[in-house]
C-alpha positions in Angstrom: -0.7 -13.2 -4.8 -1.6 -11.7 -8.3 -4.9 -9.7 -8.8 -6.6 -10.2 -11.7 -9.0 -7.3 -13.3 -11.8 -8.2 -11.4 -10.3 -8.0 -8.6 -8.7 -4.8 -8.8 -11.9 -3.3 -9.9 -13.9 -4.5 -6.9 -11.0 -3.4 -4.4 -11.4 0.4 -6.0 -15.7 -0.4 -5.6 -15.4 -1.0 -1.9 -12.7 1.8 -1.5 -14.8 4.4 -3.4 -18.0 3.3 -1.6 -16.0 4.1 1.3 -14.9 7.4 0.7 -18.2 8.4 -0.5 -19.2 7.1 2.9 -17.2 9.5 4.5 -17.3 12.2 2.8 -20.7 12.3 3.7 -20.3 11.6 7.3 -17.5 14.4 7.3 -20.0 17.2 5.6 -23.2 15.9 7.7 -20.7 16.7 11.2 -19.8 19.8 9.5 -23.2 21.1 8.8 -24.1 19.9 12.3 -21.2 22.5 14.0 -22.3 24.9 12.1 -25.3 25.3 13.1 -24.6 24.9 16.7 -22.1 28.1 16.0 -25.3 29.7 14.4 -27.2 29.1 17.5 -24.6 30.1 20.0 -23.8 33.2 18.4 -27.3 34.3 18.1 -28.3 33.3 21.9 -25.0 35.6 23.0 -25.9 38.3 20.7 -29.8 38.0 22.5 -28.3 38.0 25.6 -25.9 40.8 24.8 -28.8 43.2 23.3 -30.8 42.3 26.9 -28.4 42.5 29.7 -26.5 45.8 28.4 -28.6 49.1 27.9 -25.6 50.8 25.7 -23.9 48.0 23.6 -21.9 50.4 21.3 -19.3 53.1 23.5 -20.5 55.9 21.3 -24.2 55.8 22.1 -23.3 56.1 26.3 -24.0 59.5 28.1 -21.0 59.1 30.1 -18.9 59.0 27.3 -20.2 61.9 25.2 -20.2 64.1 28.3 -16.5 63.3 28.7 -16.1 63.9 24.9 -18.6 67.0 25.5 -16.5 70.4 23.3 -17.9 72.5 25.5 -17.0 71.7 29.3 -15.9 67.7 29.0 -12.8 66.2 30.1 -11.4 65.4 26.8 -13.0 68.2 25.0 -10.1 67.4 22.4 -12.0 64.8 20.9 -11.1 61.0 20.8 -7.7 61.9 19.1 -7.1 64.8 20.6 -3.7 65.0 22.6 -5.1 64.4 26.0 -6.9 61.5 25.3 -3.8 60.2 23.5 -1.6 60.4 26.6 -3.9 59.3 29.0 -5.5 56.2 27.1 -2.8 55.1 25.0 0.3 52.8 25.4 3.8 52.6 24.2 5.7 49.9 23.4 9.3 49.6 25.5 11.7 47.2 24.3 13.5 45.2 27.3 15.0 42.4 25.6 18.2 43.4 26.0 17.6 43.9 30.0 16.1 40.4 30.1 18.8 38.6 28.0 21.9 40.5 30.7 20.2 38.9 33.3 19.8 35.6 31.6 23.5 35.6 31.1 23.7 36.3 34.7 22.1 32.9 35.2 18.8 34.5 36.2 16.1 31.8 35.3 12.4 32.8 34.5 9.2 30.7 34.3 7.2 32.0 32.4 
């Protein structure tokens, strides 16, 4: 079956009508998402600001008075040495434990 001109140039009407079509469905849904994020994010920031009296670390009492110079726990500071070795974690690379015991014929599900 040939197509002639007029055809061809209806075909590409109906084709472009259709992506037009959906382009504008696509950005409508996208608009509509977006403001549901908007909303969400600004109900669990509302929430957030009433259910907790300190929302940032810094401003709580417990944790300046552990910080305190003078007579606190970590009077170092927050990178002082003591608060480096009690709150921080090191990496410890056991690959090459884990792959022995896989050659072993240990099986993990993980």
């Amino acid at each position: 079956m040939k197509m002639n001109r007029r055809g061809f140039m209806k075909a590409c009407g109906v084709m472009a009508g259709y992506a037009v079509l959906g382009v504008n469905l696509t950005k409508e849904a996208v608009a509509s998402a977006m403001d549901f994020v908007a909303m969400r994010q600004k109900s669990v920031y509302n929430a957030d600001a009433k259910l907790y009296k300190f929302r940032k670390s810094q401003d709580n009492p417990m944790i300046k008075k552990i910080y305190d110079p003078k007579k606190g726990f970590l009077h170092d500071g927050p990178c002082g040495h003591k608060s480096h070795h009690l709150l921080h974690t090191h990496y410890i690379d056991r690959s090459a434990h884990l792959q022995a015991l896989k050659k072993k014929g240990l099986k993990f599900k993980i």
